[in-house]
Structure formats: structure tokens, C-alpha cells
C-alpha positions as CSV (number, residue, x, y, z in Angstrom):
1,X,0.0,0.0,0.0
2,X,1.3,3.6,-0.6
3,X,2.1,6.0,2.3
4,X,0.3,9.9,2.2
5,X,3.8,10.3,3.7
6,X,5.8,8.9,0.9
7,X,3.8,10.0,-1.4
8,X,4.0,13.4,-0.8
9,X,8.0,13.5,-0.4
10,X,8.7,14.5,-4.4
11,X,6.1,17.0,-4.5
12,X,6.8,18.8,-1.4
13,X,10.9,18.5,-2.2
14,X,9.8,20.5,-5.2
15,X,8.5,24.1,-3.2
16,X,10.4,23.3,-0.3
17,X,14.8,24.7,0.8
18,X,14.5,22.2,3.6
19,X,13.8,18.6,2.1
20,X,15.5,16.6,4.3
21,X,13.1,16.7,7.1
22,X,10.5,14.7,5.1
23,X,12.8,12.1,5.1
24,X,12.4,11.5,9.0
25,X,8.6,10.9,8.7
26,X,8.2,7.8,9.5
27,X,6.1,4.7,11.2
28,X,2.9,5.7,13.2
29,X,2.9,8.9,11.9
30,X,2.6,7.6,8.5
31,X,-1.5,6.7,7.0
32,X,-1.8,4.1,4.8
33,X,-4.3,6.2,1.7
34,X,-5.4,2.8,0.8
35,X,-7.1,2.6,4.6
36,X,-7.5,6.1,5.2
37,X,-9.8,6.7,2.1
38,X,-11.8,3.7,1.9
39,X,-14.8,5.4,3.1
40,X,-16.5,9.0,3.6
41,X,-15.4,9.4,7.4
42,X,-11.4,8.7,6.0
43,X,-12.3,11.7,3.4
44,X,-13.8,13.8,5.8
45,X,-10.7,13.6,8.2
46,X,-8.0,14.3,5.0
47,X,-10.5,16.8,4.3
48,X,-9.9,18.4,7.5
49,X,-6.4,17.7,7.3
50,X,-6.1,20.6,4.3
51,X,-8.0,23.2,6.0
52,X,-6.3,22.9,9.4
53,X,-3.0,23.5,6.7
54,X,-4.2,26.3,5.1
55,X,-5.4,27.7,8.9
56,X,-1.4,27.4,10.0
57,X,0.1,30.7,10.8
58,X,2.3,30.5,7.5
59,X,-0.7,31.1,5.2
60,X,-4.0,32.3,6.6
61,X,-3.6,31.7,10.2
62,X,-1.2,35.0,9.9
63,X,1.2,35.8,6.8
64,X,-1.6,35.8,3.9
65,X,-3.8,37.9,6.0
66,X,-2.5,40.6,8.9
67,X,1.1,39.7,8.5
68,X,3.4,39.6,5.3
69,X,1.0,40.8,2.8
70,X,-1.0,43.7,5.1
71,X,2.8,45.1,5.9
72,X,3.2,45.2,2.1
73,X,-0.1,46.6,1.3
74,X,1.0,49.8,3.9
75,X,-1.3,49.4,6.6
76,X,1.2,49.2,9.7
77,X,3.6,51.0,11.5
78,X,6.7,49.0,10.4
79,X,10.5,51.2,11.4
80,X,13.8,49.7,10.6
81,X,14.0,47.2,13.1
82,X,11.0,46.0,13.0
83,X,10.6,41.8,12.1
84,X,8.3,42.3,8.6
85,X,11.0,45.4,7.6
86,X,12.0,43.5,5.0
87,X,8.9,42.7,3.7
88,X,8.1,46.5,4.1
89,X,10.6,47.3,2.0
90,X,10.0,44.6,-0.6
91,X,13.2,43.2,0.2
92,X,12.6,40.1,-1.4
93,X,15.9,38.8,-1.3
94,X,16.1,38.5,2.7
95,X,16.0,35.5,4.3
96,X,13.2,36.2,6.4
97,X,11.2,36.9,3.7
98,X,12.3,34.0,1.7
99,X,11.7,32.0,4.2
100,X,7.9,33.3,4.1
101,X,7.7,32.6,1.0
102,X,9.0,29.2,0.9
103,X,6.1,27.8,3.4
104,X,3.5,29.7,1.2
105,X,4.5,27.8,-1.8
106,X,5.1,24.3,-0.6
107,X,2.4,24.7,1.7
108,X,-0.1,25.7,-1.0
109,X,0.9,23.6,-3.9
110,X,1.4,20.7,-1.3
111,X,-2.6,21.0,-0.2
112,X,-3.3,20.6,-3.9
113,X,-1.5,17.6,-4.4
114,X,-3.5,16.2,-1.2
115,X,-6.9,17.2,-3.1
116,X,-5.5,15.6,-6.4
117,X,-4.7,12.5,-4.4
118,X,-8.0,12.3,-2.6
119,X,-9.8,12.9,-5.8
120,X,-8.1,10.0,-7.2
121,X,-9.3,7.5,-4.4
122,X,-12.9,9.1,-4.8
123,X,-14.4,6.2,-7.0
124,X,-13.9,4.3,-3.1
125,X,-17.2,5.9,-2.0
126,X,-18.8,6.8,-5.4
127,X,-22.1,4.8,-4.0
128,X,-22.2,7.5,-0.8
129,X,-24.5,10.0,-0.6
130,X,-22.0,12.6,-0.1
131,X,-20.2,11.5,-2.7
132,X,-20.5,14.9,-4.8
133,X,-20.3,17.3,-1.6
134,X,-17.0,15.9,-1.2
135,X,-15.9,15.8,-4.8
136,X,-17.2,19.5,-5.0
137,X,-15.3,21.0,-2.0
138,X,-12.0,19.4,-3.0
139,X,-12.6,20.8,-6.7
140,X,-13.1,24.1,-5.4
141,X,-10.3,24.2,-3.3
142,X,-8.1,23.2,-5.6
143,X,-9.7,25.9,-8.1
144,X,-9.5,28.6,-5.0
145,X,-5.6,27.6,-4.0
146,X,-4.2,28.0,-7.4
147,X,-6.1,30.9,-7.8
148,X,-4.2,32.2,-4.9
149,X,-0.4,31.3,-6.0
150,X,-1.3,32.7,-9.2
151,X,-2.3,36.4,-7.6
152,X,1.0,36.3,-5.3
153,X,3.5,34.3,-7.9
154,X,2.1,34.8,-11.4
155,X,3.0,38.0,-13.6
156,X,1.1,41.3,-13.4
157,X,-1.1,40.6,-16.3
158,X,-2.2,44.3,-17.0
159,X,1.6,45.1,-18.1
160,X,2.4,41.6,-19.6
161,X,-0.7,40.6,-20.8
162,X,-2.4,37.1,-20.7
163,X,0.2,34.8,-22.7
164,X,3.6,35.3,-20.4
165,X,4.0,31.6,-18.4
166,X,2.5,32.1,-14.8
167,X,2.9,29.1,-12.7
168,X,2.3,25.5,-12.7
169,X,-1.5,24.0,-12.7
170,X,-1.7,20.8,-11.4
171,X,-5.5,18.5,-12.4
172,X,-3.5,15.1,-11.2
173,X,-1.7,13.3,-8.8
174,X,1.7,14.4,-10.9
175,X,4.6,12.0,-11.3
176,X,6.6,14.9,-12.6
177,X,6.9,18.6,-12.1
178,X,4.3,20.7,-14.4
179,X,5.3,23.2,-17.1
180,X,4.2,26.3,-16.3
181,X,0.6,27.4,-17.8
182,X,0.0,30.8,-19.5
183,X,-2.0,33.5,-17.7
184,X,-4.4,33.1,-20.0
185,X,-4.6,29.2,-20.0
186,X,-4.4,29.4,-15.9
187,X,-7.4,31.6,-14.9
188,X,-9.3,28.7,-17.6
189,X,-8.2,26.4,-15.7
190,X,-9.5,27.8,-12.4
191,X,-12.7,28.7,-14.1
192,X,-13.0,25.0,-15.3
193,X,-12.4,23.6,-11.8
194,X,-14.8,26.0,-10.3
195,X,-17.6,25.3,-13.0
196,X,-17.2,21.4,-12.2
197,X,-17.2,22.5,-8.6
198,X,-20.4,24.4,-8.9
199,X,-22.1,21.3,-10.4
200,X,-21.5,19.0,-8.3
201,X,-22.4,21.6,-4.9
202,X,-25.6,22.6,-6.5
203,X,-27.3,20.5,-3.5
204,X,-25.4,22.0,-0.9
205,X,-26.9,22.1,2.3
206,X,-25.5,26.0,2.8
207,X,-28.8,26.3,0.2
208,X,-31.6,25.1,2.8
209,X,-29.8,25.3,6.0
210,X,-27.8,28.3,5.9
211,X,-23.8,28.7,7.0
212,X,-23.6,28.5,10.4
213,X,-26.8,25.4,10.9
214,X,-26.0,22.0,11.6
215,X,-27.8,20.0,9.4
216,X,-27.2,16.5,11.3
217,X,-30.1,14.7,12.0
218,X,-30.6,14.1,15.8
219,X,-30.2,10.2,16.5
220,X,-27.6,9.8,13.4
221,X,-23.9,9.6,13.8
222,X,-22.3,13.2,12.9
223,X,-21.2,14.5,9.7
224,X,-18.6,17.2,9.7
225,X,-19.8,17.5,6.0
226,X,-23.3,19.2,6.9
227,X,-22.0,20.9,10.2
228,X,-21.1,25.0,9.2
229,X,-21.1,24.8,5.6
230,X,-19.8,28.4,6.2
231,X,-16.6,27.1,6.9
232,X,-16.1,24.5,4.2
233,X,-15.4,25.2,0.5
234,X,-19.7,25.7,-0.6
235,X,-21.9,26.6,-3.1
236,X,-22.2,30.4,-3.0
237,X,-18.2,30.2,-2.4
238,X,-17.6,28.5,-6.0
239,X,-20.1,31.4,-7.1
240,X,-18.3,34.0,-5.4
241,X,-14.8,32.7,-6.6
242,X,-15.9,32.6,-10.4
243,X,-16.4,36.2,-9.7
244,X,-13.2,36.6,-8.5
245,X,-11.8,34.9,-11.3
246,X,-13.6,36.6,-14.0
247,X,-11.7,39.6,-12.4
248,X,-8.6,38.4,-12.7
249,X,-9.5,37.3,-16.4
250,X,-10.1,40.9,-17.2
251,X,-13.9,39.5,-18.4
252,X,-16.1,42.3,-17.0
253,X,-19.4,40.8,-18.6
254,X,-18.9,37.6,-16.8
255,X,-17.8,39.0,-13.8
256,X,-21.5,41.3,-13.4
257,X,-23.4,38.1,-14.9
258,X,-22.0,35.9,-12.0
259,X,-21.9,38.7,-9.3
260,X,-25.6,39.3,-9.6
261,X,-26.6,35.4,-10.1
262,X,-24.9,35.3,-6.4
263,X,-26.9,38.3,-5.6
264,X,-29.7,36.9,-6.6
265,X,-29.0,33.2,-5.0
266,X,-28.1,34.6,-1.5
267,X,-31.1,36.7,-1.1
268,X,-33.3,34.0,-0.5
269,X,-32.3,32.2,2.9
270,X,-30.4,35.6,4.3
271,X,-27.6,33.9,5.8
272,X,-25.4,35.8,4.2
273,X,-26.1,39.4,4.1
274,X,-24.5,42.8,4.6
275,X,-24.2,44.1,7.9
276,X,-27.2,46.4,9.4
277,X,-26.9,49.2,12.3
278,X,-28.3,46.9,14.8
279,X,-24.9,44.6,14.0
280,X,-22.8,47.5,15.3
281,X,-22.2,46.3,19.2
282,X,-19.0,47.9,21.1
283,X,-19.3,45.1,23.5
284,X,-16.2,42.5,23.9
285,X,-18.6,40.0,22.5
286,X,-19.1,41.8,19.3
287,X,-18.0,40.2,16.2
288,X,-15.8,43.2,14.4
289,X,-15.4,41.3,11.8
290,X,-19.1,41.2,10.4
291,X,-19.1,37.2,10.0
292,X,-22.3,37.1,8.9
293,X,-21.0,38.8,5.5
294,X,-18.5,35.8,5.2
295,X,-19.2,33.7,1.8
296,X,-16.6,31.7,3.3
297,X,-14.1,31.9,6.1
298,X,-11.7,29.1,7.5
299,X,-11.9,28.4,11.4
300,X,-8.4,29.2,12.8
301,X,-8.3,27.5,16.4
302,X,-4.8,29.0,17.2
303,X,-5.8,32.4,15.9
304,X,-5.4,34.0,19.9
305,X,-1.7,32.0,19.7
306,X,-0.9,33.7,16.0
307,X,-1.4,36.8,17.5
308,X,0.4,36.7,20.4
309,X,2.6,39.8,20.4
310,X,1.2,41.3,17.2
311,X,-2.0,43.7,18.1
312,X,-1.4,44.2,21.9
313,X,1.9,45.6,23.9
314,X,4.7,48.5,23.5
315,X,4.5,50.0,20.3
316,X,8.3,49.7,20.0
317,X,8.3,46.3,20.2
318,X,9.7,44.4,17.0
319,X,6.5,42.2,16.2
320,X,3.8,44.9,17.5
321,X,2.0,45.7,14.2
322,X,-0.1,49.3,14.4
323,X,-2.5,51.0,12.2
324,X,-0.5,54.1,10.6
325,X,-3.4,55.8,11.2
326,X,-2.6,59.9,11.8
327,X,-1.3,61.3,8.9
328,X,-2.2,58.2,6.7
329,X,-5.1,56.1,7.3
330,X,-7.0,58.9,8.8
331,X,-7.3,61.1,5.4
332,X,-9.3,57.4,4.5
333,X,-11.3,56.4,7.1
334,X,-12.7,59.7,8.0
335,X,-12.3,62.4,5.6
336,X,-12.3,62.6,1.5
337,X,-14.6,60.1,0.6
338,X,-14.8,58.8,4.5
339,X,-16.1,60.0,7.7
340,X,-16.1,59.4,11.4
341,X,-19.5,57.3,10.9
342,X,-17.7,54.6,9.5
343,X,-18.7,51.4,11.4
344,X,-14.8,50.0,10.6
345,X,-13.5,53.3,12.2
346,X,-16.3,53.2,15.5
347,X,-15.5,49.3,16.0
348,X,-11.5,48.5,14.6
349,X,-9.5,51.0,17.0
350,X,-7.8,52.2,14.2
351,X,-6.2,55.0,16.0
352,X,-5.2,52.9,18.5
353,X,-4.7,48.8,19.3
354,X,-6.4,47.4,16.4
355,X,-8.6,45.4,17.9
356,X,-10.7,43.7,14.6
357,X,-9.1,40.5,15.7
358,X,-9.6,40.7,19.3
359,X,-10.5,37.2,20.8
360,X,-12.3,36.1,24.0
361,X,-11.6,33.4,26.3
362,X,-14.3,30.6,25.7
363,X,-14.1,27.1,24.9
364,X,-12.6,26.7,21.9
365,X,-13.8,23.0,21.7
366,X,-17.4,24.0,21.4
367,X,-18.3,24.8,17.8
368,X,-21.6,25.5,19.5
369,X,-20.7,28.4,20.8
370,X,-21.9,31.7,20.4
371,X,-18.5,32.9,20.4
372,X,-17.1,30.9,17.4
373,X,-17.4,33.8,14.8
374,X,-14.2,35.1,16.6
375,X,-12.0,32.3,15.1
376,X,-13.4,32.4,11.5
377,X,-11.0,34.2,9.5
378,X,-12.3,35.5,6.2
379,X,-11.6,34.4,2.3
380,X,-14.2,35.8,0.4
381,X,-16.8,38.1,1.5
382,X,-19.8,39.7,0.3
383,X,-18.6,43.0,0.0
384,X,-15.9,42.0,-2.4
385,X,-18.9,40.9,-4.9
386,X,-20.6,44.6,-4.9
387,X,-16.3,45.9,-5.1
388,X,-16.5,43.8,-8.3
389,X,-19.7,44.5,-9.5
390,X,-18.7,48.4,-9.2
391,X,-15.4,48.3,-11.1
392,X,-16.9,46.0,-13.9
393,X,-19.6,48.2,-14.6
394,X,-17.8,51.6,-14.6
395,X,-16.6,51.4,-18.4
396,X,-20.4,51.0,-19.9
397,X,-22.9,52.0,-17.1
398,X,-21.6,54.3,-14.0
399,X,-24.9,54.8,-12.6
400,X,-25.0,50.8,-11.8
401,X,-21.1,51.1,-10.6
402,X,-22.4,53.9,-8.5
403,X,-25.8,51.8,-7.0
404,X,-23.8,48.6,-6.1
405,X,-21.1,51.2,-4.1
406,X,-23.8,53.0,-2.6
407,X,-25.3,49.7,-1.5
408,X,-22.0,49.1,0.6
409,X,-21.5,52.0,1.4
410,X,-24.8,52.1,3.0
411,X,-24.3,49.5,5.2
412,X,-20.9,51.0,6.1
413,X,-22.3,53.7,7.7
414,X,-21.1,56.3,5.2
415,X,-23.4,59.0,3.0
416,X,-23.8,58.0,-0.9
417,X,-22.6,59.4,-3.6
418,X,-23.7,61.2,-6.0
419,X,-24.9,59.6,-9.7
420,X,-24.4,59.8,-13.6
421,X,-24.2,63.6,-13.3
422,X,-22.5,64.5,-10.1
423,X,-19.5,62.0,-10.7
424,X,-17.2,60.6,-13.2
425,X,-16.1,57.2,-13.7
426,X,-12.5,58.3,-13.2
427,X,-13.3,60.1,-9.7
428,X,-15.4,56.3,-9.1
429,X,-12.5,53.7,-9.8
430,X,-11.0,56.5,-6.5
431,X,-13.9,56.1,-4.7
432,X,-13.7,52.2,-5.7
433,X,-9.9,52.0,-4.0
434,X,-10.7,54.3,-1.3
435,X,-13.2,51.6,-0.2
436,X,-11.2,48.4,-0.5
437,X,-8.3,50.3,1.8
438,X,-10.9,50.9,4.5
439,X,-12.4,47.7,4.0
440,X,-9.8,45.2,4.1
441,X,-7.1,46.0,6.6
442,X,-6.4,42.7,8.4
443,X,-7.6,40.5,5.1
444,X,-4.4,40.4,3.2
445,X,-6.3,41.7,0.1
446,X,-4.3,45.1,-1.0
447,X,-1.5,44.3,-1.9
448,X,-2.4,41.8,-4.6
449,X,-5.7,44.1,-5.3
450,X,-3.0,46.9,-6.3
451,X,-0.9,44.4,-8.5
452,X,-3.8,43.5,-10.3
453,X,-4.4,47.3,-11.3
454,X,-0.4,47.7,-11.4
455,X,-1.5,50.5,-9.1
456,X,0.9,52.3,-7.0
457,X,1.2,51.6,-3.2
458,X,0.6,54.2,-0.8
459,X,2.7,54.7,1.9
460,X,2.6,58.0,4.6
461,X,3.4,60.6,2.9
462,X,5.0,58.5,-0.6
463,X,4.1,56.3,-3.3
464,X,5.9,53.4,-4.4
465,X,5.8,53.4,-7.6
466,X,4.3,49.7,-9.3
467,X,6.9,47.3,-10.6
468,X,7.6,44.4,-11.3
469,X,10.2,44.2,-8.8
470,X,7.4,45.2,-5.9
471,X,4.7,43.1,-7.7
472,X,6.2,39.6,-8.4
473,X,6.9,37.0,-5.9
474,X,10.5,35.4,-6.6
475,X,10.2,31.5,-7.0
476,X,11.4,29.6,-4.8
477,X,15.1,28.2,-5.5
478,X,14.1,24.7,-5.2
479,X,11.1,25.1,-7.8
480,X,13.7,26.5,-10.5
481,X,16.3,24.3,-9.9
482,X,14.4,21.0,-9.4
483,X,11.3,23.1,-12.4
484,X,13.2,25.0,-15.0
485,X,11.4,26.6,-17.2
486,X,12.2,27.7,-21.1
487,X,10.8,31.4,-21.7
């Protein structure tokens, strides 16, 4: 029988500078695939094996969200001894940073070789009734991981267009590293994956039940599978992530047709909605981060250990990261285009300890509780579908870009704008950015949001100007030694 162990040595040696390691995994700590994935509960458990990974402080337990990519998006005071100054300054030949990088890639491409490897033991339990639930949330994270390399690793399309080679797409349980796709060929074959994906999740229990329900039947043994469908690749996240990738693809018309189908599908059961006044509580028990507008979110258990040292304690401390708020982040949040009735500036301390993360002791081994919403870290929210919806409609109808921002604005707390005749779409695509900087500090969505416009970054009182050399991840050694490529 083969070893998950073994198995995944050669792919992992591929993204990883420290190889050797794997080489000590050994005996009980090794799963036999051929046991392991002879039945739905062996697929629920590997199942939950990827998104405990992609919850590890390395991805978006910390670095793709607050840490690495927030310190390159500008959002924190970061000085010259600081631990992310390096990544501050884009020094992307530092170790640290290297180091960083390393775990995002070999952890990333190493959770899609375990979906490529479950998928290919699926036939085991084609006869089970959760047979396509679990085909369909390893299809879509395959789709949304990829997706996600591509953004950080792949070339900015908007200067070299949609034919230079981005990075490796892998559909199988590969013997041998992958040439690298085209941009063009890549983002197809993310929407491909998340097409099949939507099929096959098109009885979702998200649909009827909602994303935080349990949908186990009292008297029948439990099934993580219908338990918080919030927090497991769904339905309405497939749908939100072909928006996402219709974005990317620079396909405007798809990106409003699928917007608005979600619109339209999400409307009906409510579970995911935009936040109202009587969701703005100052309370410790408040959930800052709006959960309820999560399409999806991954439950981070260690999220209070990951941020040990980060949001609380002596500014001067080398791992403290601070809102640069005077002089900076205030001309956003509360003037221009903001204002001090901003529900992000009344409930995120920005000028002061950022507390949108804040946690509060409870047991963490109840997903009962009605605490859990402070462990659920976002991926794709429902404010980043009216974002898209804006900026796809500004080039042929401004008064719809104009109603979708309103709408979140709205529900942000903030005045609207005015329409067709008080505003142009130039002065909107500002208003569009002004938005996504208030509305994503924390998420680890900036930075790559500003490479995909090959927009500059703001800094307090600068611009870095875009480039390639601020813009494009460096591969990993390992991956063009063991992976070379012909350009």
C-alpha cells in the first residue's frame, strides 16, 4: 500500500529549501491512503487535514492575512528594526522573507496535491450520498488555491498581458513537475475547476440550512460535511470565486453576470447578508469582523496563539503591528470620501490597538458556541462581490457602478454618492480603492488588489511606484532548480 507520507516526499521537495526533514517521517505517523480513504469518514478527516494547513500561521492563520501581505499593502507601522522590515521594503531577497515565501509555496501547492490525491481514491465511495459534496469541496479548493499562487507568484497581467507563463497547474496526482501554464490558460483552468465545482455543490446544504446550521439529523452519527457549511469550500463560495476569477481574467461581462446570479441566489435564505446598524455592538462580544457577510471563512483555532505579540503591547516592540493611522489612514477612514460614521473606524480602533481580531476566552472545543465567529477568518466576503460589480460596470454603465457602491457603502455607515451627473467614472474607480483600503485591513487583500491594477502603493506621505520588482513574488530556489522553465 502507498504512504500519504511517501507519497507526498517529491512533491513537497519541489517548493520546499529544507527537504531533508521529510525524510524522518516515519512509522505511526505515517496513514496508509489505501485505509485512510476507503470510506467518507477517511475523506472527511483528510479533508480536514487541508484546512487545518491552510489555517497554519504560514498562510491564513497569519502571513496571507494581517502579517506579510497587510505590511506590504501599507497598513502598519513598520521602522527599521521591526521583524516584517524587510517585507516592508520589498526586500525580497532577505532571508526572512524567503523564508515566508517558501512555506506559502510548498504549503499551497502541497494541499493541492492532497486534493489531487483524494480525488483519485474518490471512486472508493462513489455509491455514498456525499459523494459529490465531497468531490465539489475538493474541486473548489483546488480551483481557489491556485487561484491564490497565481495572484501572489504569477506576472502582473495588465503590463504583460495574458500569454507570459504564470505558474504550474496541477489537475492530477503528478509524477513529474508541471510546465508552467500561460495566464491566459491558468485563470481557464481555475474557471474550469470552479464550473465542475459548482455542479457538483448545486445540492449544498448551505442552500436550505444556511452557513452556520447544523444539518445532522438528531439520532444519526455526525457529519462534519453538513455541520457550518460556512466554513467548508460551498456553493455560494464557487459562485463568489468565479467572480473573483472573472476579475482576474479581465472578463467584465462575466464578472456582473455571476456577481448578480450570487446576488440573486443569497437573497433567499439571508444567511449571508451585509451588515445592518443593529450589528454594530462595542461590547467584547461583538463580532468586528461582520461574520455574517463571510461567503466563506476558514476556522483558525490558534488564531489568539498567531497573534500573540502582534495587536497588543509596547509600540516599540519588533512584532507589534499598528494601524498608521494619523497622517495616513485617517485622510481614508474619516475624511475625502470617508467619515467618522464609518462602522470599521467606530468598532476596529484604528487609532489605537487594532482590535478587529480581538478574541475572547471561551471554549474553543465547542463549535456550539456563540463565540465561534471570533475564530473564523475571512476568504471571500460579500462585500468583495458589490467591489466587483462596481469596477466591472464603470466602463459602460456608471450609474449601476455607483448603486452597487452606494449599497456598501450604506451598510458601512457612510453617506452616498452622487450619480451619472455628479461624478465621473475616473473620480469612481477612486472612490472604488478608497473603499477596498478601509475595508480590508487585516484581510491580506491590498496588496495583490493593487498588483492587479499595477496601481501604485501608498505609503505616509509616498508612493511606491508599481513594478515588477514590488509586484512579483521570486520563486522559490528549489522550484527553479528541481522546475526549470524555457521562456
Amino acid at each position: 500500500m502507498k504512504k500519504i507520507g511517501l507519497l507526498i516526499l517529491f512533491f513537497l521537495c519541489l517548493g520546499s529549501s529544507s527537504c531533508d526533514k521529510w525524510l524522518d517521517v516515519r512509522s505511526k505517523d505515517e496513514i496508509y491512503v489505501d485505509d485512510a480513504l476507503k470510506d467518507r469518514i477517511g475523506f472527511v478527516k483528510a479533508l480536514a487535514g487541508i484546512y487545518l494547513q491552510l489555517a497554519e500561521p504560514g498562510l491564513y492563520g497569519r502571513e496571507l492575512k494581517f502579517g506579510m501581505l497587510d505590511v506590504m499593502a501599507g497598513y502598519w507601522i513598520i521602522d527599521s528594526q521591526h521583524d516584517y522590515y524587510a517585507e516592508n521594503q520589498f526586500d525580497f531577497q532577505n532571508l526572512a522573507f524567503q523564508q515566508k515565501r517558501d512555506v506559502i509555496w510548498s504549503k499551497m501547492y502541497s494541499a493541492i496535491y492532497q486534493c489531487n490525491m483524494m480525488l483519485s481514491y474518490l471512486d472508493n465511495i462513489r455509491t455514498d450520498v456525499n459523494y459529490n459534496l465531497i468531490k465539489g469541496e475538493l474541486v473548489g479548493l483546488r480551483a481557489y488555491i491556485h487561484l491564490e499562487i497565481f495572484k501572489l507568484f504569477g506576472p502582473v497581467t495588465l503590463l504583460k498581458g495574458m500569454n507570459t507563463p504564470a505558474v504550474p497547474y496541477y489537475s492530477t496526482v503528478a509524477k513529474e513537475p508541471a510546465k508552467f501554464s500561460t495566464s491566459q490558460d491558468f485563470l481557464y483552468k481555475v474557471e474550469e475547476d470552479l464550473l465542475e465545482a459548482k455542479s457538483l455543490l448545486r445540492e449544498d446544504p448551505i442552500i436550505i440550512n444556511g452557513k452556520v446550521n447544523d444539518g445532522n439529523v438528531e439520532g444519526q452519527p455526525y457529519n462534519a460535511l453538513l455541520d457550518r457549511r460556512g466554513i467548508r469550500m460551498n456553493y455560494y463560495a464557487v459562485m463568489a470565486l468565479l467572480v473573483r476569477q472573472a476579475q482576474w481574467a479581465g472578463d467584465k461581462p462575466k464578472a456582473i453576470q455571476r456577481g448578480e446570479e450570487l446576488l440573486t441566489q443569497i437573497s433567499f435564505n439571508k444567511s449571508i447578508r451585509l451588515i445592518e446598524d443593529e450589528d454594530i455592538l462595542l461590547d467584547e462580544q461583538a463580532d468586528r469582523r461582520w461574520t455574517i457577510e463571510n461567503i466563506w471563512g476558514i476556522y483558525v483555532k490558534d488564531l489568539k496563539k498567531n497573534m500573540d505579540g502582534i495587536f497588543e503591547g509596547d509600540l516599540y516592540v519588533s512584532t507589534i503591528l499598528m494601524p498608521d493611522f494619523r497622517d495616513f489612514l485617517a485622510n481614508i477612514y474619516t475624511q475625502g470620501s470617508g467619515s467618522i460614521s464609518d462602522y470599521r473606524y467606530k468598532m476596529w480602533g484604528l487609532n489605537e490597538y487594532f482590535v478587529k481580531f480581538r478574541t475572547v476566552e471561551f471554549d474553543e472545543k465547542s463549535t456550539k458556541s456563540a463565540n465561534v465567529h471570533f475564530f473564523e477568518m475571512q476568504l471571500i466576503n460579500l462585500p468583495e462581490i458589490y467591489l466587483i460589480l462596481a469596477e466591472s460596470y464603470l466602463d459602460q454603465n456608471i450609474d449601476q457602478a455607483v448603486k452597487y457602491l452606494n449599497t456598501l457603502r450604506t451598510h458601512r455607515g457612510l453617506p452616498k454618492l452622487a450619480g451619472k451627473i455628479g461624478i465621473t467614472a475616473l473620480a469612481l474607480q477612486d472612490y472604488i480603492m478608497d473603499e477596498v483600503r478601509r475595508e480590508y485591513i487585516g484581510e491580506g487583500y491590498l496588496y495583490t488588489y493593487y498588483k492587479r491594477l499595477f496601481h501604485p502603493i501608498y505609503r505616509n506621505g509616498y508612493s511606491i511606484a508599481a513594478s515588477e520588482a514590488i509586484f512579483l513574488f521570486p520563486l522559490p530556489t528549489d522550484e527553479k532548480l528541481l522546475n526549470p522553465q524555457e521562456f
